[in-house]
Legacy VTK file of the C-alpha trace (Angstrom):
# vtk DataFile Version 3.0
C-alpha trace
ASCII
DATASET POLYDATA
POINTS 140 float
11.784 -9.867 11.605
13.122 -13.145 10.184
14.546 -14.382 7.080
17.276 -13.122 4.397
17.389 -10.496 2.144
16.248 -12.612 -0.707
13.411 -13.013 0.588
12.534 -9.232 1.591
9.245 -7.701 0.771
8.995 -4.301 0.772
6.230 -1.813 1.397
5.185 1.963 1.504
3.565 3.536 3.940
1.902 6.843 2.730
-0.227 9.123 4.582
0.290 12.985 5.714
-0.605 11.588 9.467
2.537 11.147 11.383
0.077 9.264 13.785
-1.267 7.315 11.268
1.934 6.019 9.617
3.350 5.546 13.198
0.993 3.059 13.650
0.685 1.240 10.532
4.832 0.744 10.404
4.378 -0.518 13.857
1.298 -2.845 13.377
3.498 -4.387 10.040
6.666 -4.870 12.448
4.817 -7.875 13.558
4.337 -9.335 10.559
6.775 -12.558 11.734
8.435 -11.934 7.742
11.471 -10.078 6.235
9.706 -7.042 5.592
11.567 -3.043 4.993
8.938 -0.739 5.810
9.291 2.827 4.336
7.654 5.340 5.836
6.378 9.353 3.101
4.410 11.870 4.149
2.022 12.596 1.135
1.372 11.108 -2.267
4.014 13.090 -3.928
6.488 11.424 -1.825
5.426 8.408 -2.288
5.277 8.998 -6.195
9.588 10.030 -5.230
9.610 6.877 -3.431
8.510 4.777 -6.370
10.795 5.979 -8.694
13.805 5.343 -6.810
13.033 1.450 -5.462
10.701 -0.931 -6.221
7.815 -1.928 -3.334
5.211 -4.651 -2.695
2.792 -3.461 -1.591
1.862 -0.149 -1.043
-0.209 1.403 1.579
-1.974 4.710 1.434
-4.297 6.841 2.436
-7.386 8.527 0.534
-7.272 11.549 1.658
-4.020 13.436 1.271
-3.210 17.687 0.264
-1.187 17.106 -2.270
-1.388 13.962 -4.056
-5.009 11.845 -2.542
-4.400 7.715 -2.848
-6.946 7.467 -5.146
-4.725 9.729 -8.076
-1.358 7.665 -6.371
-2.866 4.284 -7.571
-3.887 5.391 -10.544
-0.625 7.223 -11.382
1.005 3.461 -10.225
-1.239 1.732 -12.543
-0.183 4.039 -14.985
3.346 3.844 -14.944
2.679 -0.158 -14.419
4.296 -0.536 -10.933
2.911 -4.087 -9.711
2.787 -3.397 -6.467
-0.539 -4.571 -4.438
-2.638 -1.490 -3.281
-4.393 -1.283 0.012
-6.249 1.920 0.552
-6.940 3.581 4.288
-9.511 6.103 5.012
-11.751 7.411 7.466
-13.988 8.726 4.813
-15.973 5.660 3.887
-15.352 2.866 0.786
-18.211 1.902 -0.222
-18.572 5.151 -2.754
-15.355 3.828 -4.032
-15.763 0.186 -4.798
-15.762 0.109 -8.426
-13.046 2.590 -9.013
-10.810 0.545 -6.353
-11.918 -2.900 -8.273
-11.032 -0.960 -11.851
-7.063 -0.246 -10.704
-7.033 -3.073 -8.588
-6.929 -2.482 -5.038
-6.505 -5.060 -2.949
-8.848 -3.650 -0.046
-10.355 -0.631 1.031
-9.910 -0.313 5.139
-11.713 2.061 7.283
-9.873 4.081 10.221
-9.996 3.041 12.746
-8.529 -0.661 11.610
-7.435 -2.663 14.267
-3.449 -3.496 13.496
-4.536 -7.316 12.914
-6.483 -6.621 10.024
-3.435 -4.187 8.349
-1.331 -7.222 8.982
-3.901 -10.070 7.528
-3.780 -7.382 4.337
0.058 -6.932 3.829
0.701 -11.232 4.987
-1.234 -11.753 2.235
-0.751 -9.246 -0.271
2.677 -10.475 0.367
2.267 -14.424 0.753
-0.079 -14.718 -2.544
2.120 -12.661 -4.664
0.013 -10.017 -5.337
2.327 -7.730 -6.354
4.003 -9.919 -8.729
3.635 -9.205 -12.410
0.761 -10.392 -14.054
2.365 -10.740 -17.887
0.940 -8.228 -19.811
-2.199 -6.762 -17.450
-3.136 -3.862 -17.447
-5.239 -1.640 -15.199
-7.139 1.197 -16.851
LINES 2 142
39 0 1 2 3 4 5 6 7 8 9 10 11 12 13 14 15 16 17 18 19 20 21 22 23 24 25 26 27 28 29 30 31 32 33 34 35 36 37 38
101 39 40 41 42 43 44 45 46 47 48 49 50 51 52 53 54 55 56 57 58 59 60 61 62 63 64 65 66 67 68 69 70 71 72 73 74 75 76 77 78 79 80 81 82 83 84 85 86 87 88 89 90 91 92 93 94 95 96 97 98 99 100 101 102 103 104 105 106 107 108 109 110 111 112 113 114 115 116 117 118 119 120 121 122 123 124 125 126 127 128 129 130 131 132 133 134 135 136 137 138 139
């Protein structure tokens, strides 16, 4: 990846899949940007993650034992982290449109995603600046 650390995005990778975040991390490598790509195991983790740094964009799946992406985003919203969300699942989105349009998801992908459409999420998640602060928004 190119560029300087000012200008280093960071994102999360959480799913329980070792498979799954295996490829994502990979797929992102690409990206052609100064990214640092952090890979958790579970929504707990990445819950750890978020208090100790600050991320981007964040990357999760739905489905998860101990903490499901779904309860992560809204725990994120919560604690108003401004990172852009991007959901994975292999259980469908269309059930969950208007609770991923009510804490602001920035898309819902279904597995199996092809690793150009993770990247054309996280370039622009990260080109846009949708993770930057919004003043005083709020998600809930």
């Amino acid at each position: 990846m190119t560029g300087d650390a000012a200008e280093m995005k960071r994102i999360l990778i959480a799913d329980d899949q070792e498979l799954v975040r295996f490829v994502v991390k990979r797929a992102l490598e690409k990206l052609g940007m100064f990214c640092e790509l952090v890979t958790v195991d579970g929504g707990r983790a990445a819950l750890d993650a978020l208090e100790d740094d600050e991320f981007h964009l964040v990357i999760t799946d739905l489905k998860m034992p101990d903490v499901g992406g779904v309860e992560l985003t809204e725990e994120i919203r919560a604690r108003r982290y401004y990172a852009a969300v991007v959901w994975i699942t292999a259980c469908g989105c269309e059930s969950l449109l208007d609770k991923a349009d009510r804490l602001r998801v920035l898309q819902c992908l279904e597995k199996p995603f092809e690793a150009s459409m993770i990247r054309d999420v996280a370039r622009k998640a990260l080109q846009d600046g949708q993770w930057e602060k919004k003043g005083d928004a709020t998600w809930t």
